[in-house]
N, C-alpha and C positions, 0 to 999 in steps of 0.2 A: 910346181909353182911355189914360189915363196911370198906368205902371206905377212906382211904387217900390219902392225896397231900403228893407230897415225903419231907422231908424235914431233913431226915437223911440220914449218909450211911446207917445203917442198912434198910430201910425202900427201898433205892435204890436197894439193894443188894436183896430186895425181889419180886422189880417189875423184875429185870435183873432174877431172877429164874424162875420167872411165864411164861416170855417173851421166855427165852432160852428152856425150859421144851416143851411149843409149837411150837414153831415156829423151833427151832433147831432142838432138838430132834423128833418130831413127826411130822414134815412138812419137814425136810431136807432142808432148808433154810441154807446157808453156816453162820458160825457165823459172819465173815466179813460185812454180810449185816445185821443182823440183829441188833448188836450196831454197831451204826453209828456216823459218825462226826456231828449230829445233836441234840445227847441227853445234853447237856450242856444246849444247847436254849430251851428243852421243857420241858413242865410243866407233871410232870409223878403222875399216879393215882394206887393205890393197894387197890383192896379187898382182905377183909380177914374171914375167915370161921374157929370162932374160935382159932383165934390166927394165926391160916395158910393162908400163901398169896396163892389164889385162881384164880385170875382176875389180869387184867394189861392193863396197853395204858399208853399212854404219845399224849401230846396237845400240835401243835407248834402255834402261833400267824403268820399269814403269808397273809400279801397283805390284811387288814380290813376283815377276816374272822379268823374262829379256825379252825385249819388240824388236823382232826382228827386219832391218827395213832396205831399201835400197839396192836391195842386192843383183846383181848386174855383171854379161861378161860379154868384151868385145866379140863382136857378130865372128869373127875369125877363126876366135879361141872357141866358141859352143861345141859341146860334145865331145870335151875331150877330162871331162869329170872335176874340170876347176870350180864349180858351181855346188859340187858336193866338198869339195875341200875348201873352199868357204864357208858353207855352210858349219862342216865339224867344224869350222877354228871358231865360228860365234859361238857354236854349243859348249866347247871347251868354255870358251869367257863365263856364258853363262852360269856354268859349274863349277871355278874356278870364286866366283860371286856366292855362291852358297844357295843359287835361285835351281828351282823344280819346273822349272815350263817356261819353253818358246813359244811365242807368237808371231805369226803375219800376217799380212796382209796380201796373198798372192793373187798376180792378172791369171786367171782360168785358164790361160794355156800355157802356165806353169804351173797348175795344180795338178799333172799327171807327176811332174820332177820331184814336190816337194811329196807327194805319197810316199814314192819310192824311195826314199829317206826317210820314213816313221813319222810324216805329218799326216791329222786328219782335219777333214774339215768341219767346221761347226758356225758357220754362217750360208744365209742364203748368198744368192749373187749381189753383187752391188757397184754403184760407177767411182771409177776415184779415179780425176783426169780425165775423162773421159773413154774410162777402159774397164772393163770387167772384172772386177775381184771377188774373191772369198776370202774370209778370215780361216786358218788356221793353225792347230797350236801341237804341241809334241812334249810329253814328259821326257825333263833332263833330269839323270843321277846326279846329285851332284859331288861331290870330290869331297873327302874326307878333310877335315880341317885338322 
């Protein structure tokens, strides 16, 4: 997979399909919440699977750590490790930033995924959308200046 930093419309307009494709469509997520008054300030990531945007998150800079948000892979593409290679490319950003800790906000039946990737968790449950979260967070090295 090839992951970009958004840096055009079109490129926006591909993570906004990836994003609305799961989270709207297949999660019933209202679309009101899912573009938010927040995407201006964040740094937004697409993979791509032959040309097709595949994957998707967006990285906001928030309180000396990366919030890590969003992050999403068409139903098609699951289990084939683009999720983990998303993941490192926010981590790289975030060490890349000079910052020591991810955050998220993970739905509970992705909180076995983000384990097995060096997150724990350090929130009870809780509803956001109407879906099941936990907060957790993961120390990042970060990159030598």
């Amino acid at each position: 997979m090839k992951i970009m930093i958004v840096d055009t419309d079109k490129i926006q307009q591909d993570a906004y399909y990836v994003r609305k494709t799961v989270f709207v469509e297949e999660q019933k997520v209202p679309p009101e919440l899912e573009i938010d008054e927040l995407e201006n300030e964040a740094i937004h990531f697409v993979g791509y699977e032959d040309n097709r945007p595949v994957a998707a998150s967006r990285l906001r800079l928030v309180d000396g750590y990366g919030k890590l948000e969003r992050v999403c892979v068409l139903k098609e593409f699951r289990g084939k490790s683009l999720g983990k290679q998303l993941m490192k490319e926010m981590e790289v950003e975030i060490s890349r930033r000079g910052l020591a800790k991810a955050k998220l906000n993970a739905q509970t039946h992705a909180e076995a995924f983000y384990k097995s990737i060096g997150y724990e968790t350090i929130s009870d449950e809780f509803m956001d959308a109407g879906i099941p979260h936990v907060t957790m967070q993961k120390i990042i090295t970060p990159v030598a200046k």
